[in-house]
N, C-alpha and C positions, 0 to 999 in steps of 0.2 A: 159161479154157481157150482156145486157139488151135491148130487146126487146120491141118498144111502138106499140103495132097493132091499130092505129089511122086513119079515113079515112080524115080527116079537116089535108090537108097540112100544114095551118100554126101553129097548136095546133104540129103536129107531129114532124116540124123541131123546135119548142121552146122545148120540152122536150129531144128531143135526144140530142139538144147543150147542154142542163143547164146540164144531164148527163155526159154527155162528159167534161164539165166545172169541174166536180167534180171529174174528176181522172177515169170515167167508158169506156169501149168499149160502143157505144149504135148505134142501127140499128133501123130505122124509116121503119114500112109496111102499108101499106093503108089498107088491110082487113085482112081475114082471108086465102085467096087461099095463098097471098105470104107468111104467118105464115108458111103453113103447108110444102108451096116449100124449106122454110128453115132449117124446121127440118126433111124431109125428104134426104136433104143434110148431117145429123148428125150433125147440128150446133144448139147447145143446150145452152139456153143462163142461166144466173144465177138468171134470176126475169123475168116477163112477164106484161107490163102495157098495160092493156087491155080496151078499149072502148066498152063498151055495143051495142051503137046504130053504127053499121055497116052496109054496102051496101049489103051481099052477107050471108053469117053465121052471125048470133047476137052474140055478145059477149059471154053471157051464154050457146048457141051453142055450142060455140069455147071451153069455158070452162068444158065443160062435156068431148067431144072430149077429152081435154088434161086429166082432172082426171081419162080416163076410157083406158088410154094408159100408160102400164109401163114405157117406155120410159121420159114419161113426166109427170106423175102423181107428181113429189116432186121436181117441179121447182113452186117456189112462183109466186102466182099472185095476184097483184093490180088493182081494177076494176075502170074505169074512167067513174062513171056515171053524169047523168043528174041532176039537180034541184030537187029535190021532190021525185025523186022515190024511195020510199022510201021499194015497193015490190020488185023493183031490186036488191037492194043491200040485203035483208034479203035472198032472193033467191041466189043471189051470195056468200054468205058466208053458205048456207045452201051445194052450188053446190061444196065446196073446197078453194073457192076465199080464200086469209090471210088476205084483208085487200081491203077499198075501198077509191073513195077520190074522192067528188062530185064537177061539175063544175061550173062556175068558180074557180080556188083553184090559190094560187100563188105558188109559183117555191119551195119557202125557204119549205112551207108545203109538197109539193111533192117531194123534196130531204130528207124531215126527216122523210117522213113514209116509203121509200125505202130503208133510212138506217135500221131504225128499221128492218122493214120485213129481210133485208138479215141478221142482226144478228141474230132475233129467227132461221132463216133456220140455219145459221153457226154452232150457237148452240144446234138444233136437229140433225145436220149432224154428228157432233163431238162423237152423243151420241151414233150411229150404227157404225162410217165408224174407222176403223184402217189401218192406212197404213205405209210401209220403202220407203222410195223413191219411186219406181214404182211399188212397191206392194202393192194392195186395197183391204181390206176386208172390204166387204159389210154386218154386223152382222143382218142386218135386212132381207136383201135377201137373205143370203148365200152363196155369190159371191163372186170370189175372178177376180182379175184383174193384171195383168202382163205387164206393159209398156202397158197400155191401153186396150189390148188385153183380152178378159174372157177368164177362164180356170175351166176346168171341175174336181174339185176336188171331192173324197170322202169323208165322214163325217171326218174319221181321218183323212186326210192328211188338213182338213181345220182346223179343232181343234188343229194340229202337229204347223200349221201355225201362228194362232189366238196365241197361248202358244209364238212362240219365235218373234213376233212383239208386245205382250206385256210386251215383258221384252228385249227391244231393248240391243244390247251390251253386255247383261250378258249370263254367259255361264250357261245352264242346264241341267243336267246331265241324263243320257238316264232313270236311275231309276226314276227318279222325273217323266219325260216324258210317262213314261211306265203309273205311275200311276195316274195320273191326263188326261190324255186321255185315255188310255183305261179302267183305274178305278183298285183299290186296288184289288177287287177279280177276276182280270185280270192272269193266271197261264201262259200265251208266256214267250219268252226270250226278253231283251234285243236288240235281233237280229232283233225284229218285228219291232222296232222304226228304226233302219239300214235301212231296207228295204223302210218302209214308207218314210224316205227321201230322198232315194236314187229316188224314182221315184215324191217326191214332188218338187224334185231339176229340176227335164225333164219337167214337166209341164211348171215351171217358165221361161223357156229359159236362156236366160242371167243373170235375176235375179237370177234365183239358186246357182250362185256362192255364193249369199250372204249369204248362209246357209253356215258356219262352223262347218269343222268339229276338237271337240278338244280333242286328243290323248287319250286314256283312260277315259275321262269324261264324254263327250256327245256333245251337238251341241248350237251354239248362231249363231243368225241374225246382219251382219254387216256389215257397207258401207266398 
């Protein structure tokens, strides 16, 4: 989904079409009240093409708001400024902005700095986020995510975690486990890893099943 906070109707339905033209979800808002009704719904879009000169919140307003809220702080934003201003857009990129595109612009230019922008995010995403199917780990936050839902793990149970979705399908063996999370001059048993899963498994809900367990060896993550 991508997001144009545009108050000029006609500006706001030519960009959401040419998006939508392009294979994207896109939702047209006239300021910043209905930005905020939208993400207060939890409908978080994957880019944000945002207009400076607004009726109500100014663009760079809006823009602070979003970088100074977890929530929305690492959703890309493209600024759609005016002619000339050239302290706008220096201010807008000083404020978080990733990228701006001054007006008049045509459609082809505004499709290929959208592409851009969502590939660098793909590509910074890629570089914190591990995930199995429904399970997210968040390496930069330290979050992990269960069919959407957060879940409150301990250091070791997200390290236990982090260990067997980076090694999707393969089986590793509770020694290996033992020592790579709790560390070589680590003196537990074996038994401590048991345990850590057994309760990493009830966090997870449903996902837990994906934790296997394999007879005598130790334990691998699998659909």
């Amino acid at each position: 989904m991508i997001f144009c906070v545009e108050d000029e109707y006609n500006i706001r339905e030519l960009i959401t079409y040419s998006m939508q033209a392009i294979g994207f979800e896109a939702c047209g808002l006239a300021d910043g009240k209905e930005l905020f009704q939208a993400l207060e719904k939890n409908v978080f879009p994957k880019l944000i093409l945002l207009d400076i000169m607004l009726p109500d919140l100014d663009g760079l307003e809006i823009l602070t708001k979003l970088k100074d809220n977890p929530k929305t702080k690492h959703i890309p934003i493209i600024l759609l400024t005016a002619k000339g201003a050239e302290c706008d857009k220096v201010k807008g990129l000083d404020l978080g902005a990733d990228d701006y595109i001054t007006k008049p612009f045509s459609i082809m230019e505004l499709v290929a700095r959208v592409k851009a922008v969502l590939r660098r995010a793909g590509q910074k995403e890629r570089e914190h986020v591990l995930s199995f199917g429904d399970i997210v780990l968040d390496l930069e936050k330290h979050e992990a995510r269960s069919s959407g839902e957060l879940v409150v793990l301990t250091s070791k149970e997200f390290e236990l975690l982090k260990k067997l979705i980076s090694n999707p399908e393969c089986v590793i063996s509770r020694n290996i486990l033992l020592e790579e999370v709790w560390g070589v001059n680590f003196y537990g048993e074996t038994r401590t890893v048991d345990a850590h899963i057994k309760t990493l498994r009830q966090k997870l809900g449903e996902n837990g099943n994906k934790i296997e367990t394999i007879r005598g060896i130790g334990y691998k993550i699998s659909k």
